[in-house]
N, C-alpha and C positions, 0 to 999 in steps of 0.2 A: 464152927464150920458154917459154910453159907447154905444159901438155901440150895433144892435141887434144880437142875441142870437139865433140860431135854436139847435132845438138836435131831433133824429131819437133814439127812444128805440125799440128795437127789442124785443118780448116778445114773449113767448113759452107755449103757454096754456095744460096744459095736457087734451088731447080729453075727457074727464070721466068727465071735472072740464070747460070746456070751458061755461057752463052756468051762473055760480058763479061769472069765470073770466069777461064776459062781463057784464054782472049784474053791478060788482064791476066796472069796465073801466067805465061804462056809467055814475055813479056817482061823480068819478072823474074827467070825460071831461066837464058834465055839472055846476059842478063848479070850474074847472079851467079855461072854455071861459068866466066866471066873474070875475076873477081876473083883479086888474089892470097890467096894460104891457102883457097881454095874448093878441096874434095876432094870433096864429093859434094854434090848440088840435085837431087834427084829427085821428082817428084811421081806418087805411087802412088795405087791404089783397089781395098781389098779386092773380092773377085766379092759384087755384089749392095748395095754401100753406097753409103750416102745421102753419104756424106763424104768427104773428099782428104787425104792425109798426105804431109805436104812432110818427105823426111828428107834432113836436110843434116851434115856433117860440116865440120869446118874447124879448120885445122894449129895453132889457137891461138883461146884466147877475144877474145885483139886482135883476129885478123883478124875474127871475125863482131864487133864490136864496131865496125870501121870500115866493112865491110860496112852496119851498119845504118844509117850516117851517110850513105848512098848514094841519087843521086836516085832510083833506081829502087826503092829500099825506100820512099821517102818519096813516089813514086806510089803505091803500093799501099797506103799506108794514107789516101789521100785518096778511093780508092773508097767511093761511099756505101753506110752501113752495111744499108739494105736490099738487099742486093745477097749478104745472109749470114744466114742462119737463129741463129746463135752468134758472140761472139767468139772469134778463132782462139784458140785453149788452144794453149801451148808447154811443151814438157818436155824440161830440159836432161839429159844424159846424162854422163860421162866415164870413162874409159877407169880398168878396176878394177885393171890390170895392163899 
């Protein structure tokens, strides 16, 4: 198995839509911390910003790679796209050492 896997999603809730948005988020993190190889599904908010960073970890690129084949991923990208000021930006990560 490879090594572990982080990714940082930066997501842009439109203020009108942020109750739907987090609604949706909270059923997606709650079972994406069941998946197997899920280590970490957090959803943050620096003080004072307009935007959410979802920072996730996970024991192998498989596992978020079957993770994404997941119906609960494949809800959340059927939210209509007004409902987002950006498409979410992802930025993978890996372990330097």
């Amino acid at each position: 198995m490879s090594s572990a896997l982080y990714l940082i999603a930066t997501i842009y809730p439109a203020a009108q839509h942020k109750t739907e948005v987090l609604t949706a988020l909270g059923a997606l993190i709650e079972a994406s911390r069941a998946e197997s190889g899920c280590e970490m599904y957090d959803l943050v908010q620096g003080d004072g910003e307009d935007v959410w960073v979802m920072m996730e970890k996970w024991s192998s690129k498989e596992h978020w790679d079957a993770h994404m084949t997941t119906d609960h991923v494949k809800t959340m990208g059927m939210l209509d796209k007004a409902f987002f000021t950006h498409e979410t930006q992802l930025r993978f990560l890996h372990p330097v050492k």
